[in-house]
C-alpha positions in Angstrom: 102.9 104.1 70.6 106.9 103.7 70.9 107.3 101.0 74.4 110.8 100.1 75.2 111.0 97.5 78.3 114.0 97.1 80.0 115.3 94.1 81.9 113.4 92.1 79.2 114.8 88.5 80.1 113.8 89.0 83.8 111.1 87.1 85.5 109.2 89.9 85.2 110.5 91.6 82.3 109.3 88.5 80.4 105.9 87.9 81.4 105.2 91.7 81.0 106.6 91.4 77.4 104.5 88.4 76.4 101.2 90.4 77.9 101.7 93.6 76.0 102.2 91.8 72.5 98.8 89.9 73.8 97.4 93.1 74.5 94.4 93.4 72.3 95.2 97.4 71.8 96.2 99.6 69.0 99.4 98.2 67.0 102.8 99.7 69.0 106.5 99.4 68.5 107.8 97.5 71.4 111.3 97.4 71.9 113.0 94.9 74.3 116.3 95.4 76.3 118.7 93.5 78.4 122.0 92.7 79.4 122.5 89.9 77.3 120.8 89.4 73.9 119.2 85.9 74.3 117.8 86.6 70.8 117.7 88.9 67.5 115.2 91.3 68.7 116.8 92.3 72.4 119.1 95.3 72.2 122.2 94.7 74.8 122.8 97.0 77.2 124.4 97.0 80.0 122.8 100.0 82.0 125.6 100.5 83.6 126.8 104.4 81.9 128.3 102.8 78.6 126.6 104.6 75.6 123.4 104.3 74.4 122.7 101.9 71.6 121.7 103.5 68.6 118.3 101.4 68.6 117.4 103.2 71.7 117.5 106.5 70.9 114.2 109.0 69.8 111.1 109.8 71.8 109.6 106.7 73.7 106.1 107.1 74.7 106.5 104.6 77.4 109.0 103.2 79.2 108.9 100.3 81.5 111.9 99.6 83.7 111.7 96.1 85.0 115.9 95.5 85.4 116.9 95.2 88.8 119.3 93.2 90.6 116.9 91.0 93.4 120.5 89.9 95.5 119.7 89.9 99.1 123.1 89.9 99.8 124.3 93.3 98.2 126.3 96.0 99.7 125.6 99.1 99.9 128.2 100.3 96.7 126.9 97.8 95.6 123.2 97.8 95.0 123.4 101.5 94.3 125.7 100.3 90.8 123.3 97.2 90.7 119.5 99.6 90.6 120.0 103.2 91.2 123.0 104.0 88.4 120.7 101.9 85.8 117.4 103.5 86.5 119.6 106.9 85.8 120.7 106.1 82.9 116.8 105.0 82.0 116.0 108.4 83.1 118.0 109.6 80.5 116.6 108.3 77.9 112.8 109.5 79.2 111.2 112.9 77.5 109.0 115.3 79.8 105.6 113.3 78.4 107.2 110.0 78.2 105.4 107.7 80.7 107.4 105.9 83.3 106.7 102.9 84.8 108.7 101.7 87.1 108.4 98.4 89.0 109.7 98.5 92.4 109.2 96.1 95.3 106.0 96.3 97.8 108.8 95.9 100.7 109.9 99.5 100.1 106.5 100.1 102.5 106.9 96.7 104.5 108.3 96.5 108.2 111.2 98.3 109.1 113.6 97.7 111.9 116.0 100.4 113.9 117.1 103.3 111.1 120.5 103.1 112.5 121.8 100.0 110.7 123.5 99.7 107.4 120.5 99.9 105.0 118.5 102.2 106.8 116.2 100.0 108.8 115.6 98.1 105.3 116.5 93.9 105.6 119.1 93.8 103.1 120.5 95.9 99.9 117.9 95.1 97.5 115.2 97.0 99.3 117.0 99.4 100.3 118.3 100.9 96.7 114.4 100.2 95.5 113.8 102.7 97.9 116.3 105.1 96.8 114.9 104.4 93.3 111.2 105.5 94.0 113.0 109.1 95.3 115.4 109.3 92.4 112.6 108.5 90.1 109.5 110.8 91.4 112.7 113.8 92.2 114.2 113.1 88.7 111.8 112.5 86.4 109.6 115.3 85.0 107.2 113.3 83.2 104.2 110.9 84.0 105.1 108.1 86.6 103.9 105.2 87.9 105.7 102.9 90.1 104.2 99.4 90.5 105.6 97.5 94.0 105.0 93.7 93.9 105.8 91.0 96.7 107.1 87.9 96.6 106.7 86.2 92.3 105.9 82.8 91.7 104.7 81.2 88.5 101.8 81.7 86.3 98.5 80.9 87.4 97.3 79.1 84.7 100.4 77.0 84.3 103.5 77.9 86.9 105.7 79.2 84.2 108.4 81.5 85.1 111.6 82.5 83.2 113.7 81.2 85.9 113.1 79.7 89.6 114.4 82.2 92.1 113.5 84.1 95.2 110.6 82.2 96.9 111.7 78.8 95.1 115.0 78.5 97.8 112.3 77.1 99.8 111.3 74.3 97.7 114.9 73.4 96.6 115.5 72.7 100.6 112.2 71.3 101.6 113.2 68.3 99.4 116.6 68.2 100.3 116.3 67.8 103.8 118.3 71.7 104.7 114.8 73.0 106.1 114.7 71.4 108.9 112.6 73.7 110.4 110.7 77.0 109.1 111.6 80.1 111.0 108.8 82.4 111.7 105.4 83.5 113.2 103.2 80.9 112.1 100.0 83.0 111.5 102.4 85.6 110.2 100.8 87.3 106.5 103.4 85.3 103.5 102.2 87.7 100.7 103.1 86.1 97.3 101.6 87.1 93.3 101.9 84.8 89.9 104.1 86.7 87.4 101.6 87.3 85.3 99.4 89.2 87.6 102.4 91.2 88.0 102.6 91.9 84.7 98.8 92.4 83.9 99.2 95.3 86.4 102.2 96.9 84.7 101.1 96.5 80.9 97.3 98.2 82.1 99.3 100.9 83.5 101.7 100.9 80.2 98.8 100.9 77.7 96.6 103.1 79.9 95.9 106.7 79.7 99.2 108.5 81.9 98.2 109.4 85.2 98.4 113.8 85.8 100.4 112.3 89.3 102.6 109.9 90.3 100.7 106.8 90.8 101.5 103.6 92.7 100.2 100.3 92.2 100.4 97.5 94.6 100.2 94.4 93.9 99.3 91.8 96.6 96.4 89.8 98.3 96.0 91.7 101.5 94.0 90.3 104.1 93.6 87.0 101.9 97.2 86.4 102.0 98.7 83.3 103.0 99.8 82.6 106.6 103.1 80.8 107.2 101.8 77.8 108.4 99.4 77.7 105.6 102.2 78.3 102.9 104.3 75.5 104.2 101.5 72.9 104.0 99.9 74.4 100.8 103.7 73.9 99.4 104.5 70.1 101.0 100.7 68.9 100.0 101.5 69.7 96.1 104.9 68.2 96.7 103.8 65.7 98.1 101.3 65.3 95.3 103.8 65.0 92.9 105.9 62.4 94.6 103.1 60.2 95.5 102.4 60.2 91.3 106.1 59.3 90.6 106.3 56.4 93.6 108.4 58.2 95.9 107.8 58.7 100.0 106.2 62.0 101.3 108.5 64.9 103.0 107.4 65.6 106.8 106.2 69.5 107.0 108.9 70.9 109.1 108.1 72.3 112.3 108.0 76.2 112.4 110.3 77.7 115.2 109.4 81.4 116.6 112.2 83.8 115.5 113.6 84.5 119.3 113.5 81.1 120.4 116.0 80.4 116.8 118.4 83.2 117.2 118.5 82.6 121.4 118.6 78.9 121.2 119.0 76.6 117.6 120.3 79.4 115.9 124.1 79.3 118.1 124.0 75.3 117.7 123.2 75.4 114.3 126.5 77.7 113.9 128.6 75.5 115.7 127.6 72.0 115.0 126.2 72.0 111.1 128.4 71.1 108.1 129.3 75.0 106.6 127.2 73.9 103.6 124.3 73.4 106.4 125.0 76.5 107.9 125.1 78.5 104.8 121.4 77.0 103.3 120.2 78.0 107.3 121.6 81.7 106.3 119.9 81.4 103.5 116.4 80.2 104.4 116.6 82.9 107.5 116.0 85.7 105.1 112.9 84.4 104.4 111.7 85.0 107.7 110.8 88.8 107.9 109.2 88.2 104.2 107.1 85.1 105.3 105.8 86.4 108.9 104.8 89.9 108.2 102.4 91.1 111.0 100.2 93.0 108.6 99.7 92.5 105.2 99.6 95.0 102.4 96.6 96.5 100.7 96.6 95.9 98.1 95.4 98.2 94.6 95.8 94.9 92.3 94.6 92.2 94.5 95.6 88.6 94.0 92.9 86.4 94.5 93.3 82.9 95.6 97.3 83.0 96.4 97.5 78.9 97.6 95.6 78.2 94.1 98.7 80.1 92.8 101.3 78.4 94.8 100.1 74.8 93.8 100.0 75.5 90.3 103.9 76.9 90.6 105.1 74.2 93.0 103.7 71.5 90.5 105.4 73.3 87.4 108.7 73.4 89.1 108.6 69.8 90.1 108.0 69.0 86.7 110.8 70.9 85.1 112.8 69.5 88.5 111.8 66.3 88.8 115.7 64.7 90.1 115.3 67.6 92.7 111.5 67.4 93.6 111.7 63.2 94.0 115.1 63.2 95.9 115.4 61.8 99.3 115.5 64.3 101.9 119.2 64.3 103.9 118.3 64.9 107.5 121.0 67.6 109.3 123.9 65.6 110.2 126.1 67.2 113.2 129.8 67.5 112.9 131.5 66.1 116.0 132.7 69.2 118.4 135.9 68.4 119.9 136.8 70.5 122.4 140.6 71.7 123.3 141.9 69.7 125.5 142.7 71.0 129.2 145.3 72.9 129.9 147.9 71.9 132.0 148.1 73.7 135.5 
């Protein structure tokens, strides 16, 4: 069996790499790809309509597109050069019995606001051209498909590792620096999360399975045994916490969790106004969080993640050790510029 995985220095494009050569199958050729060759056996590519490299050329029995640009801050021009012109020229390369598996985001399906806005009713640019992608891809490609949607990725559960700290790891980054302040959010809204390498366990069964007859999607979450918000935020500061009790330095206060109306109505115009614009920015930042971290219903899931706050210490705890000057700093309360208003004008 010919395999070639693309995006193969990604977070996910590297655990799903390491689980198919663990794969206890029949030998297969597995061919990685990626922007950038971070060793002798990645091809470079670039994805982006430059030529093929001759190493990727001939039939592939299976093809697993993991490269995708995660920026919540994308345009639309954008994110359709960043995801759908790559998974095109993927296409390309795909034969009418090839087997495509493509990994999307489990957000495609999550709550959507008014259709009327720049991306659809989608939060930002990511999810939105992951959602053109799943119509490219089942229009477009001819052969077998199946299209794998996971949620939030933290580390592995056995040991937190992750090829680089991104996405829900914002959080812990300002939790010990004192910019979360305060959590915006539903507090008994559903936070779904999934270690990598259930992530990738669900893409290499569907790689080294037989091809489905239709297009198939997998999703990968913990449903109704997702976390809550409140119960993410004090799962995260007890294994922070953890770790800074071990290495002699003071516990971090839980932050208080602020409804999403009373934030934009109220804290959100203060914030704007009296925060330094490096303040303002993290808030920015954090806020996109919010919809992802206070879904009213969960997902159901077809891979279910068992035991998500098992999964959540084990990553927290691997990122403060690889972090430690960041996960044993002192937190910097929010410090208020001083307003000074014009002065009166004269009559």
């Amino acid at each position: 069996m010919r395999i070639l995985v693309t995006g193969a220095t990604g977070v996910i494009g590297t655990e799903t790499v390491d689980t198919l050569r663990a794969a206890h199958v029949p030998p297969h050729v597995l061919v990685r790809t990626a922007r950038r060759a971070t060793d002798a056996g990645i091809v470079p590519w670039t994805l982006d309509g430059s030529p093929v490299p001759a190493g990727l050329g001939g039939h592939w029995d299976v093809i697993v597109h993991t490269a995708a640009s995660t920026r919540w801050t994308m345009t639309r021009t954008e994110a359709l050069a960043a995801n759908v012109a790559p998974l095109r020229a993927v296409l390309a390369l795909a034969g009418r019995d090839t087997h495509l598996v493509h990994v999307s985001t489990a957000y495609v399906a999550g709550e959507r606001g008014v259709a009327a806005t720049e991306f659809d009713g989608y939060r930002n640019g990511y999810e939105w051209s992951k959602a053109v992608c799943e119509e490219v891809v089942r229009e477009e490609h001819p052969g077998p498909l199946t299209i794998v949607r996971p949620p939030l990725v933290v580390g592995r559960r056995r040991d937190g590792r992750i090829a680089r700290f991104s996405g829900p790891y914002t959080l812990l980054h300002a939790l010990v620096s004192g910019l979360a302040a305060v959590v915006v959010g539903d507090p008994d809204g559903f936070a779904e999360i999934s270690p990598v390498d259930e992530v990738a366990r669900a893409i290499a069964d569907a790689a080294l399975g037989a091809p489905p007859r239709a297009s198939r999607t997998e999703i990968v979450a913990a449903g109704l045994a997702s976390l809550r918000l409140a119960t993410l935020i004090e799962v995260t500061c007890t294994a922070l916490n953890t770790f800074r009790a071990a290495h002699g330095a003071p516990a971090i206060a839980r932050p208080p969790i602020v409804p999403p109306d009373t934030w934009t109505r109220f804290f959100l115009p203060l914030a704007e106004r009296y925060l330094s614009p490096f303040q303002s920015e993290a808030v920015k930042l954090l806020a996109m969080f919010q919809s992802y971290t206070s879904m009213a219903t969960p997902f159901t899931p077809t891979y279910p993640v068992r035991d998500p706050a098992d999964a959540m210490t084990t990553a927290v705890h691997h990122w403060a050790a690889r972090k430690p000057r960041l996960a044993l700093a002192e937190p910097r309360p929010w410090t208020l510029l001083t307003h000074n208003p014009s002065p009166p004008q004269s009559p």
